[in-house]
C-alpha positions as CSV (number, residue, x, y, z in Angstrom):
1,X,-19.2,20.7,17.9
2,X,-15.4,20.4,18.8
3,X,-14.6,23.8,17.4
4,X,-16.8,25.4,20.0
5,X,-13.2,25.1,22.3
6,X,-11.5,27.8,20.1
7,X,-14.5,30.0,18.7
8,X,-17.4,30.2,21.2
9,X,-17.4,32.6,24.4
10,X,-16.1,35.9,25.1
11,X,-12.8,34.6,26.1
12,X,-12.1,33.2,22.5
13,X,-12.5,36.5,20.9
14,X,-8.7,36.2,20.0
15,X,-9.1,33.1,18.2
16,X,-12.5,34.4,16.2
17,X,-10.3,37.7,15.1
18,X,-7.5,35.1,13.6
19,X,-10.4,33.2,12.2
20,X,-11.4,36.6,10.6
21,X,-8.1,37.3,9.6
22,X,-8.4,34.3,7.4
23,X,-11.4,36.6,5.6
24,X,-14.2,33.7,7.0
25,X,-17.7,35.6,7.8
26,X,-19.0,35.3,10.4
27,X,-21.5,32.9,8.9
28,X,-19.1,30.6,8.2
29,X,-17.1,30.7,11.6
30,X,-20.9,29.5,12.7
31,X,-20.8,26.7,10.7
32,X,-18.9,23.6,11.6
33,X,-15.4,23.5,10.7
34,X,-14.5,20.5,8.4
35,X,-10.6,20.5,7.9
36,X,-9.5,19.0,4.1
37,X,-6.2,17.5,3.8
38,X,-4.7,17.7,1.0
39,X,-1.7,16.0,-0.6
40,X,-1.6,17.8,-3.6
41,X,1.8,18.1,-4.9
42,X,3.7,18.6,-8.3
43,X,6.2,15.7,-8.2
44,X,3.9,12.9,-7.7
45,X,2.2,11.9,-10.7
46,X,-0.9,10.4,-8.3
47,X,-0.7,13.6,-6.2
48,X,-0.6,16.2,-9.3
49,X,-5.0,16.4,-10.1
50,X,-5.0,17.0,-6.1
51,X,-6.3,20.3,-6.4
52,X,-9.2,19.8,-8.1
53,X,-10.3,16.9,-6.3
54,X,-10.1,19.2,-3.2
55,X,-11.9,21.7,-4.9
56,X,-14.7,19.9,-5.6
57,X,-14.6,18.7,-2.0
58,X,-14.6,22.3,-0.8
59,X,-17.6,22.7,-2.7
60,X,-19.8,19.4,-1.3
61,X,-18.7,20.7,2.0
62,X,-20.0,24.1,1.4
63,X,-23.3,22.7,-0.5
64,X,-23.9,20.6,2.8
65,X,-23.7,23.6,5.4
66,X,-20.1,23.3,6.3
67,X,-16.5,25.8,6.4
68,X,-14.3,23.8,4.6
69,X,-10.8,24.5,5.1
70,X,-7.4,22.6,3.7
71,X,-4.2,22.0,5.3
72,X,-1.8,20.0,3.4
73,X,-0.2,16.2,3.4
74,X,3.2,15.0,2.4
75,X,3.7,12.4,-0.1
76,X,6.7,10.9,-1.8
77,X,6.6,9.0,-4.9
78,X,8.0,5.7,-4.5
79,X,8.5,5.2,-8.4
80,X,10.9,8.3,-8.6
81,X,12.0,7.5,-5.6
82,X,13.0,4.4,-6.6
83,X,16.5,2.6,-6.9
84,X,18.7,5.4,-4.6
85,X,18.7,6.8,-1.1
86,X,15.4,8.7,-1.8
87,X,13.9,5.2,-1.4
88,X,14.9,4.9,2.3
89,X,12.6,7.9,3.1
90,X,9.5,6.1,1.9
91,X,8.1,4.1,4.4
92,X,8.9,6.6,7.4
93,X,6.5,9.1,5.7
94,X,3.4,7.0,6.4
95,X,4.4,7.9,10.3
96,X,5.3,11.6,9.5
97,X,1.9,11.8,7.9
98,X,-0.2,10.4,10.5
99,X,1.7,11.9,12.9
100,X,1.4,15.9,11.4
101,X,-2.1,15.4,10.5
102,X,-3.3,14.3,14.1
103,X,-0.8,17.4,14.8
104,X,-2.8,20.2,12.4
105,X,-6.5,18.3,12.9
106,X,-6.2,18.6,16.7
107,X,-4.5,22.2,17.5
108,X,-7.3,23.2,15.0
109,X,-9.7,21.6,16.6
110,X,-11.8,20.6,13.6
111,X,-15.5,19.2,13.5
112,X,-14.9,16.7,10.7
113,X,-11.9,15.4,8.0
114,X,-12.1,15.0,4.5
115,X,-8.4,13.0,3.6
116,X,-7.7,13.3,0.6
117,X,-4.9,10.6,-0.3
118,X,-3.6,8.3,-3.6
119,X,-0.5,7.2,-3.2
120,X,1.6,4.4,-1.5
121,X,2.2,5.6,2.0
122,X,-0.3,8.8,1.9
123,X,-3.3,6.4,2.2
124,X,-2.2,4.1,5.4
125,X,-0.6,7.3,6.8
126,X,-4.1,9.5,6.7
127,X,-6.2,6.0,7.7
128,X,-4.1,6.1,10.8
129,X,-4.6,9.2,11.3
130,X,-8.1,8.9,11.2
131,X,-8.3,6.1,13.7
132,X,-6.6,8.5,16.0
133,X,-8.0,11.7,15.8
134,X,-11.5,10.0,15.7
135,X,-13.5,13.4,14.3
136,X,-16.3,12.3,11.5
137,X,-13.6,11.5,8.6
138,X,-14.0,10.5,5.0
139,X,-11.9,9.5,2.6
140,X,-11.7,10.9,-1.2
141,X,-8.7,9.2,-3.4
142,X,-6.9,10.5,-6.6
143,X,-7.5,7.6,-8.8
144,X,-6.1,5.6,-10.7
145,X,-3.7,6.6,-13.7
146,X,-4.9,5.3,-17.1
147,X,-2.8,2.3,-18.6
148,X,-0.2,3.0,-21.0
149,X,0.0,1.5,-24.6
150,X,3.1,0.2,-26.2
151,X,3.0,-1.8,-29.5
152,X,-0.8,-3.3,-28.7
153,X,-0.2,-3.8,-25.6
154,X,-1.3,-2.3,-22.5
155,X,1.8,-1.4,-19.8
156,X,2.4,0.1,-16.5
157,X,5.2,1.1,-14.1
158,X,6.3,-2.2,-13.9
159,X,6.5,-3.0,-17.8
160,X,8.7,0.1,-17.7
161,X,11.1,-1.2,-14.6
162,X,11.3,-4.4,-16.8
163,X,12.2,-2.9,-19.9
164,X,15.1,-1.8,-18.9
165,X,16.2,-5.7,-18.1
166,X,14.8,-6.6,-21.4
167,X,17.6,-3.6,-22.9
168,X,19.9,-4.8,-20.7
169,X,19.8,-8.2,-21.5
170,X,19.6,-7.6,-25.0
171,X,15.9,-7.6,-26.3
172,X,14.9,-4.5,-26.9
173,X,16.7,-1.6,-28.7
174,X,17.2,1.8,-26.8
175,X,14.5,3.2,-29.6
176,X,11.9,0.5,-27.9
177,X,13.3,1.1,-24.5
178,X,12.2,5.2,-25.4
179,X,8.9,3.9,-26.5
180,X,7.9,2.7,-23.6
181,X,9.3,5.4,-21.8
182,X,7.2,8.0,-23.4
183,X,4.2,5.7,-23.6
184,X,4.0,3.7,-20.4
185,X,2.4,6.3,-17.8
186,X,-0.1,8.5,-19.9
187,X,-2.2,10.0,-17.5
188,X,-2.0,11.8,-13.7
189,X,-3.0,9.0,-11.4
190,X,-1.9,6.8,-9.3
191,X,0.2,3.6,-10.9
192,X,-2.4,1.8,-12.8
193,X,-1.9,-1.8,-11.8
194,X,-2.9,-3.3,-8.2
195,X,-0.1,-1.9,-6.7
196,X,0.0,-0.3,-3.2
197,X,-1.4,3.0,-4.0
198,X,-4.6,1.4,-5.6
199,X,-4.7,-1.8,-3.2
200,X,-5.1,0.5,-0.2
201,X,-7.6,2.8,-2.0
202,X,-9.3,-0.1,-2.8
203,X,-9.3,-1.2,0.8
204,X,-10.4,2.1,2.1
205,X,-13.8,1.8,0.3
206,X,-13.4,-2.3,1.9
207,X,-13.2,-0.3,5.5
208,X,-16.1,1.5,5.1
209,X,-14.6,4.8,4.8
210,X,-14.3,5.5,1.0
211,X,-17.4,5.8,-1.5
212,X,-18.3,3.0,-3.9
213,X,-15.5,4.1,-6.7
214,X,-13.3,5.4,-4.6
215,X,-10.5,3.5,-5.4
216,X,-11.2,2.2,-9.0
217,X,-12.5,5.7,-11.0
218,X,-9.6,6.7,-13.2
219,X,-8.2,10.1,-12.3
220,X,-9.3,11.3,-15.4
221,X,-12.6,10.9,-15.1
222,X,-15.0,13.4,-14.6
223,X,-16.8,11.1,-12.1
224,X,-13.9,11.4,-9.8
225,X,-14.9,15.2,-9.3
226,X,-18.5,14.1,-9.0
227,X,-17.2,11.4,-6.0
228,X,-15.2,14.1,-4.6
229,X,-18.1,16.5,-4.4
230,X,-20.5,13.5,-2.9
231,X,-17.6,13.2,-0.5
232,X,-17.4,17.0,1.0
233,X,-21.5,16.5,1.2
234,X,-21.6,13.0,3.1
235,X,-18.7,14.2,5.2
236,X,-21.7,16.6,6.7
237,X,-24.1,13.8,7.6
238,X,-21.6,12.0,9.0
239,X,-20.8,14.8,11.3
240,X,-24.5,15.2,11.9
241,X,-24.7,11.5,12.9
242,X,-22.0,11.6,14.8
243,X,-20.4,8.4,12.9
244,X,-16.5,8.4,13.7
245,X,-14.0,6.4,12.1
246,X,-13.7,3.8,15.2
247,X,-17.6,3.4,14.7
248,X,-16.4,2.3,11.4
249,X,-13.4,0.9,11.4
250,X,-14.1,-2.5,13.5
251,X,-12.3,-5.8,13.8
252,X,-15.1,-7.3,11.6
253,X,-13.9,-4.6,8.9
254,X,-10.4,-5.3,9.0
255,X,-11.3,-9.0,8.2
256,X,-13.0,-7.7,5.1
257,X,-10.6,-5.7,4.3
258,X,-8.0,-8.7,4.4
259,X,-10.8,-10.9,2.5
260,X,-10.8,-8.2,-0.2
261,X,-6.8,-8.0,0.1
262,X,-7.0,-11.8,-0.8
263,X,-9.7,-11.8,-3.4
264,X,-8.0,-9.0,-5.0
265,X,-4.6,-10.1,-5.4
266,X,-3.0,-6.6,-3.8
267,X,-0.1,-5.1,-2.4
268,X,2.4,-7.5,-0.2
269,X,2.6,-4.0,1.7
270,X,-0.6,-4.0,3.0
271,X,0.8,-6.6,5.0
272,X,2.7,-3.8,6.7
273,X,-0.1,-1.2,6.6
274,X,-3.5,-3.2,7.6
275,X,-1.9,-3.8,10.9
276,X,-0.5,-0.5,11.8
277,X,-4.0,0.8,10.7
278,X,-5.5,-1.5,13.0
279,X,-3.7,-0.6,15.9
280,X,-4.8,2.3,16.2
281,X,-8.4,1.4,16.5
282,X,-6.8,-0.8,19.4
283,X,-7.1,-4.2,17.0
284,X,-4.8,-6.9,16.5
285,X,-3.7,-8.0,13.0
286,X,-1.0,-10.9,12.9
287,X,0.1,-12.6,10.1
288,X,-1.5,-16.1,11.5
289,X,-4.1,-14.3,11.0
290,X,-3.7,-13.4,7.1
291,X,-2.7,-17.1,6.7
292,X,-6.2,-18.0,8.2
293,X,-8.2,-15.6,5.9
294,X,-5.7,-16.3,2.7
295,X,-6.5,-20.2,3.4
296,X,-10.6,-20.1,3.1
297,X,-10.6,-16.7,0.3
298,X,-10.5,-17.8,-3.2
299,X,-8.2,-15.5,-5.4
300,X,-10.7,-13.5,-8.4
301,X,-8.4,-11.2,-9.5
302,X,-5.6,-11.1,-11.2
303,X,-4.4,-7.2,-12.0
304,X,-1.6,-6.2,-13.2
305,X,1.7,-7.4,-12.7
306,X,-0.2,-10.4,-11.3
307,X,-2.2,-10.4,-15.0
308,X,-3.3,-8.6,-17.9
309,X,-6.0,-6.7,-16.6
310,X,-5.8,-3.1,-15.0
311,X,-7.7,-0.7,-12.5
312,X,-9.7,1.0,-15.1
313,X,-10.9,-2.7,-16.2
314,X,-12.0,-3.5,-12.7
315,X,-14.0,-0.5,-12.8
316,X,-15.7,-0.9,-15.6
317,X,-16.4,-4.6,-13.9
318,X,-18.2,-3.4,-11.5
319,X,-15.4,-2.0,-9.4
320,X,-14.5,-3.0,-5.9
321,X,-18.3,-3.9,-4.5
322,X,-19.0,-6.4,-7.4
323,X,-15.6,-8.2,-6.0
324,X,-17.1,-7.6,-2.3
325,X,-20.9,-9.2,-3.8
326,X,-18.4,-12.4,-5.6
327,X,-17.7,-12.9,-1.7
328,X,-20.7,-12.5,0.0
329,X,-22.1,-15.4,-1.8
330,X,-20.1,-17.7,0.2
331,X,-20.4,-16.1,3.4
332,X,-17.0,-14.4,3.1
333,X,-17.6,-11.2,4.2
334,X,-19.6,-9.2,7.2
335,X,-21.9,-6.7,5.5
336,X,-23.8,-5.7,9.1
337,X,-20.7,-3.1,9.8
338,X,-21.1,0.4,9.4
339,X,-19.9,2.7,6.7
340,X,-19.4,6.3,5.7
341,X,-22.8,6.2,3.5
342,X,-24.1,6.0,7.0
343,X,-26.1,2.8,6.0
344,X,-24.5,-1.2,6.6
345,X,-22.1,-2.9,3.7
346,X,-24.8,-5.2,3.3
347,X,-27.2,-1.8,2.2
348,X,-24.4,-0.4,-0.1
349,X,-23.9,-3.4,-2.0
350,X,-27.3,-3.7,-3.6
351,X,-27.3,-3.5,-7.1
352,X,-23.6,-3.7,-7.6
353,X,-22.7,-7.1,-9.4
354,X,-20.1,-8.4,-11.7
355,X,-20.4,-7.1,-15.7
356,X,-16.8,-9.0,-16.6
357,X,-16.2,-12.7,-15.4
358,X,-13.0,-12.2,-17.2
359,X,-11.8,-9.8,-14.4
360,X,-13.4,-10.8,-11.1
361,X,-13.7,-14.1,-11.9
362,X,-16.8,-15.7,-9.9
363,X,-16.7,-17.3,-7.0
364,X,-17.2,-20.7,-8.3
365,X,-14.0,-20.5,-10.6
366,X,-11.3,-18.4,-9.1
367,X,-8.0,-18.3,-10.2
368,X,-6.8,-20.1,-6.9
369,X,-9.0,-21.5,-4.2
370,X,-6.7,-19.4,-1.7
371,X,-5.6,-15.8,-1.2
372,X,-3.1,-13.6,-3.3
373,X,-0.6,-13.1,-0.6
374,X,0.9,-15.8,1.6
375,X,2.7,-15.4,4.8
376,X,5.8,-18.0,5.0
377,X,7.8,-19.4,7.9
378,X,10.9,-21.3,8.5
379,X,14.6,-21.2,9.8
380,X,14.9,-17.9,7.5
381,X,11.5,-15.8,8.5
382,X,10.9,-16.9,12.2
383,X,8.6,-14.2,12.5
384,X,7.4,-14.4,9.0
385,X,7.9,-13.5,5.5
386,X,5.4,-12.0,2.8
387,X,4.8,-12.9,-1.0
388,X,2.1,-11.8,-3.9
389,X,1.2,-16.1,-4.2
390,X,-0.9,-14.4,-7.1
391,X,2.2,-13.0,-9.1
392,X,4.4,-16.1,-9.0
393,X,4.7,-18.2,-11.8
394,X,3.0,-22.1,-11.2
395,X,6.7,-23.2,-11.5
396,X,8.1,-21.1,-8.9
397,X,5.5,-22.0,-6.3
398,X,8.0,-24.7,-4.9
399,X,11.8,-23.6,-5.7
400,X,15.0,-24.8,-3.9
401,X,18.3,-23.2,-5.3
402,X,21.8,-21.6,-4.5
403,X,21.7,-18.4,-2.7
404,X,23.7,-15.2,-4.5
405,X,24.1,-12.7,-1.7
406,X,23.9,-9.5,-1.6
407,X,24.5,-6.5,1.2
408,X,22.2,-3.9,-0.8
409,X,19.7,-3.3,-3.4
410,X,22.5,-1.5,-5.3
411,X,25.0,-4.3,-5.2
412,X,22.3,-6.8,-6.3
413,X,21.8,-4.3,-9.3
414,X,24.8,-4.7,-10.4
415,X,25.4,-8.3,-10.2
416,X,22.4,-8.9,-12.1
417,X,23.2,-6.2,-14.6
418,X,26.5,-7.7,-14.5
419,X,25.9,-11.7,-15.5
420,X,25.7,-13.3,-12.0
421,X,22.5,-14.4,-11.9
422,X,21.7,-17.8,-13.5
423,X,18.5,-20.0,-13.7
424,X,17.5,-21.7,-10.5
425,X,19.8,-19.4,-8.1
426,X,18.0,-17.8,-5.0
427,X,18.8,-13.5,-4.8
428,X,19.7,-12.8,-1.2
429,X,19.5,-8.6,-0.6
430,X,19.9,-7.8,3.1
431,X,20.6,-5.2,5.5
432,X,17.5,-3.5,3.5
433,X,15.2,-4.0,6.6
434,X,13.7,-1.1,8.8
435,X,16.4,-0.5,11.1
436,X,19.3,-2.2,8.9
437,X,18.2,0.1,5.3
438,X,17.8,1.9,7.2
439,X,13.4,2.6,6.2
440,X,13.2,-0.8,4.4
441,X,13.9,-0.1,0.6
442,X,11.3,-1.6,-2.2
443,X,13.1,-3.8,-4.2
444,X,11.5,-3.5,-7.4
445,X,14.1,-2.2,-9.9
446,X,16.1,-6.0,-8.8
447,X,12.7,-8.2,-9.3
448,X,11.7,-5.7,-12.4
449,X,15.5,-6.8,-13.8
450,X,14.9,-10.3,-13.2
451,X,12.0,-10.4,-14.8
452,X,13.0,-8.4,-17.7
453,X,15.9,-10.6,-18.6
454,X,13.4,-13.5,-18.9
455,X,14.5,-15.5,-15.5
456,X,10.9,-14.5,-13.4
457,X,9.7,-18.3,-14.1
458,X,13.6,-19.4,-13.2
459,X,15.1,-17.2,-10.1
460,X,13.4,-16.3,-6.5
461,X,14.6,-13.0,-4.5
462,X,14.3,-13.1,-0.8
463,X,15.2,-9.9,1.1
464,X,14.5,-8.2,4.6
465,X,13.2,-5.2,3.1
466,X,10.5,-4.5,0.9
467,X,8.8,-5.6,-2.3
468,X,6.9,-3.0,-4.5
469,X,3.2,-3.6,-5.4
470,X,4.6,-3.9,-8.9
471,X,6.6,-6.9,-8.4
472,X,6.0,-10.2,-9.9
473,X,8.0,-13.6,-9.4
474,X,8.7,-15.3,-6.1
475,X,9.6,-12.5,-4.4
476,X,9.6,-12.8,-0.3
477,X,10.0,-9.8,1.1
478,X,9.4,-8.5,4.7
479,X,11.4,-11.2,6.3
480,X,11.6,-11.0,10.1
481,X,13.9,-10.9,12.0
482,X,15.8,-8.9,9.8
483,X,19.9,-9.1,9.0
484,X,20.7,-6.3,11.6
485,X,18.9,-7.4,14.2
486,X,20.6,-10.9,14.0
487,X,18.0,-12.8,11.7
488,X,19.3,-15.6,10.1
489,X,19.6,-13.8,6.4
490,X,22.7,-12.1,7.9
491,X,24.6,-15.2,7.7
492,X,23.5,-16.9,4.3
493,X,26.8,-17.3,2.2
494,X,26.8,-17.8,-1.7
495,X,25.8,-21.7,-2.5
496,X,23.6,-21.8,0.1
497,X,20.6,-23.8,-0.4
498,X,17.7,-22.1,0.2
499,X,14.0,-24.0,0.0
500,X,11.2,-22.1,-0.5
501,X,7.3,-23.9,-0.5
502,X,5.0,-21.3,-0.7
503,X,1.5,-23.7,-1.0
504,X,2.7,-25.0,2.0
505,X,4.1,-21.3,3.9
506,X,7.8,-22.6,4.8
507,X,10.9,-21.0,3.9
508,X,14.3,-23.0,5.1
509,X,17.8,-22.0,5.0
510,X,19.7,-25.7,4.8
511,X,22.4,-25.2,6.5
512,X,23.3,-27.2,10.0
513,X,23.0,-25.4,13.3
514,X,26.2,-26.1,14.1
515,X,27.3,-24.2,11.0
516,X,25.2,-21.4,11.6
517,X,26.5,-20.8,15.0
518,X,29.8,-20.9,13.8
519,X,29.4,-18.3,11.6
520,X,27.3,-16.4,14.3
521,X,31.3,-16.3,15.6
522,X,32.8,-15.2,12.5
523,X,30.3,-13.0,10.7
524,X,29.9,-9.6,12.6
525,X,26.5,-7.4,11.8
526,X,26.5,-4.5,9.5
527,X,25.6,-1.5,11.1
528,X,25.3,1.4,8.6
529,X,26.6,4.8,9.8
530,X,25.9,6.8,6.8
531,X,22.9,8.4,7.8
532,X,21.5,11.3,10.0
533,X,18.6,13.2,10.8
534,X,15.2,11.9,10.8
535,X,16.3,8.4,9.5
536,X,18.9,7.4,12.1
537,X,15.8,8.6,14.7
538,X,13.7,6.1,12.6
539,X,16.2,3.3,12.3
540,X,17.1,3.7,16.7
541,X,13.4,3.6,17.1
542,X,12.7,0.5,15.4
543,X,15.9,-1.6,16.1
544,X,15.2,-0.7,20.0
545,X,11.4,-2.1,19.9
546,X,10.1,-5.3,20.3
547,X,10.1,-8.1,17.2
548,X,7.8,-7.7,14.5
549,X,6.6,-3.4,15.8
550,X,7.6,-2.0,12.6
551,X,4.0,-4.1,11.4
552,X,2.6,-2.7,14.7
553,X,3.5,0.9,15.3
């Protein structure tokens, strides 16, 4: 066992009487040393049930002949976060946390992991993490928060962000707008739609490294705790086995996982996330190669904001294996890979099948005979750009409009707060990227505004940083190379035409080279100098590496 470095011979007698100091027996200092992490909190809604899911952990490990012992995990909730300069310090968390975990599990020297994640960046952070470290890992989620209900209808995060368009523009009175704000999130959990949180839970169990339920159980649930407990215990017999997360975490994997990305309709973010996962179990993910999935996996699911439907309704479907079971049937996914259970895919998916055709649609009649998320190219995105294909309105597919330009998310706020957006216009928001935010803002409160006002089906947002799970509408975000690092967004003027073809991937900015060049002359890039610390580190870091390693690193 690794922990035999710092507790076994003569000459670690120190280490045992700090081990002691910790009031462990000696019995359990014997035992192998399984380290929890944690990221209990009490400012994230996702993050705030935590502690009993690690509990119950604690106690699986303990039933199973193992010392289990927690250390914690940052997380930052992007919803609060949301809309101000807290938002820039989102994305650089998912390093911070892989980072400071491979820092604890390692000067620890632990036999085994239980991560214990649920929200946006927590998940990808830990995954990487595990992929690193490489000690038998499992991974136990929060859950999914419960819908909200407003006036019949069910809501979520995003009907909230959108609500306060529909005041703004009018629709609703600030009595309605309170309704929904005391209505809309009901439960602990993480945001109850397919947004990033529960996309990449969702894909954790797609990995082979999560339980059956592990991303679809509602946090309230008492069969959460019950998960969490067969999590502590499994986490033993995959140390006895001596399964490790590379063992699980193959290239053949990662293609299921972006099958089930796809079939799903998730996150455009875990077109950021699958990658940098991915590398470090030394695997390549491009976006040619999501293209390539997207193309040949039918779309089955459509979540919210995408659709009606919401976590706890996929659960109750049959949860993320009956989706898996949908794709099997046409030879869509690999089920010989190894998994946490300690037996194949193909093994765990027995007897999970689809009890609602109404939310995973079957194979035969999908929702689209293509993928959820769609990379683009062009003039605009040489590198690429990313879109939710599943959340864009049939007439917005194929758009070609003026551009309205915008430096920042906060400027863009304003102008559409402030009447100048119109139908068929193209939102511009740049110098949002990593380096150029910088840590790549989510754009969500501009899209959720849009929508809200009633121009989603009329007016397409591009933008070099990010879009939130919870966005619906043609929003592109991701586009590379971004504003700051010379990318052709930095010199888009107002009037523009901008063509965007998502069934067909391009994205074109029509404007003459000889114009653009010009303007290459006259239009110096912004550099912001307003920030210190940890995020000027971030923003050197990524502005000094090669094209497109913000998806890599």
């Amino acid at each position: 066992m690794d922990s035999k470095v710092m507790k076994s011979g003569f000459d670690k007698a120190p280490q045992r009487s700090l081990l002691h100091a910790l009031g462990l027996t000696e019995e359990e200092i014997e035992r192998p040393l399984v380290g929890i992490v944690s990221s209990y909190n009490e400012i994230v809604p996702g993050h705030m049930n935590l502690d009993k899911i690690c509990e119950a952990v604690k106690m699986g490990v303990s039933m199973a002949g193992g010392t289990p012992i927690v250390f914690p995990a940052i997380a930052v909730c992007d919803g609060i976060a949301m809309g101000h300069k807290g938002m820039k310090y989102s994305l650089v968390t998912r390093d911070l946390i892989a980072d400071s975990t491979e820092a604890m599990a390692l000067a620890h020297a632990f036999d085994a992991l239980v991560m214990i994640p649920n929200c946006d960046k927590n998940v990808p952070g830990l995954l990487m993490a595990a992929a690193r470290i490489n000690v038998p890992t499992i991974f136990v989620s929060g859950g999914p928060m419960l819908a909200g209900h407003v006036k019949g209808h069910k809501t979520s995060l995003s009907s909230m962000f959108e609500a306060v368009g529909a005041y703004q523009a009018g629709k609703i009175s600030k009595e309605e707008l309170k309704e929904y704000e005391l209505n809309t999130c009901p439960t602990c959990g993480s945001c109850s739609g397919m947004y990033t949180a529960n996309s990449h839970n969702c894909l954790t169990e797609v990995l082979g490294m999560g339980l059956a339920g592990n991303g679809t159980i509602p946090a309230v649930y008492s069969k959460r705790i019950e998960l969490a407990k067969h999590a502590g215990m499994q986490v033993m017999e995959l140390y006895r086995k001596n399964i490790r997360p590379r063992d699980i975490m193959t290239k053949e994997a990662f293609e299921n996982a972006l099958t089930a990305d796809m079939a799903l309709g998730c996150s455009t973010n875990s077109m950021l996330h699958l990658p940098a996962i991915a590398n470090e179990c030394g695997i390549e993910i491009n976006l040619d190669i999501a293209n390539e999935i997207s193309a040949r996996t039918p779309n089955l699911c459509h979540l919210a904001p995408a659709g009606p439907t919401y976590i706890e309704e996929l659960d109750a479907a049959g949860g993320v294996y009956a989706v898996l079971n949908e794709l099997v049937k046409k030879d869509l996914i690999h089920t010989d890979v190894m998994t946490v259970t300690g037996k194949t895919l193909k093994e765990n998916l027995v007897g999970h099948v689809n009890k609602d055709l109404n939310v995973i649609r079957p194979i035969d009649n999908p929702y689209s005979q293509t993928g959820g998320i769609a990379v683009l190219k062009g003039n605009l995105a040489e590198d690429g750009c990313v879109v939710k294909r599943s959340a864009v309105a049939k007439e917005m597919l194929v758009h070609e409009g003026p551009a309205k330009v915008f430096d920042s998310e906060e400027e863009a706020i304003q102008g559409i707060f402030g009447g100048k957006i119109k139908a068929g216009d193209v939102v511009v928001i740049r110098y949002e990227g990593p380096s150029g935010g910088p840590g790549m803002r989510e754009m969500l409160s501009p899209t959720s505004a849009i929508a809200g006002m009633g121009l989603d089906k009329e007016v397409a947002l591009i933008t070099d940083g990010r879009f939130s799970g919870a966005t619906r509408g043609a929003a592109i975000g991701h586009i590379s190379p971004e504003a700051v690092q010379g990318g052709l967004i930095a010199y888009v003027k107002d009037g523009d035409m901008i063509s965007i073809n998502i069934p067909e991937h391009k994205i074109e900015l029509k404007v003459s080279n000889e114009i653009i060049e010009k303007r290459k002359q006259e239009m110096p890039i912004k550099v912001k100098t307003d920030v210190t610390g940890y995020l000027a580190r971030y923003a050197k870091m990524v502005s000094s590496a090669d094209k497109g390693a913000i998806i890599n690193k």
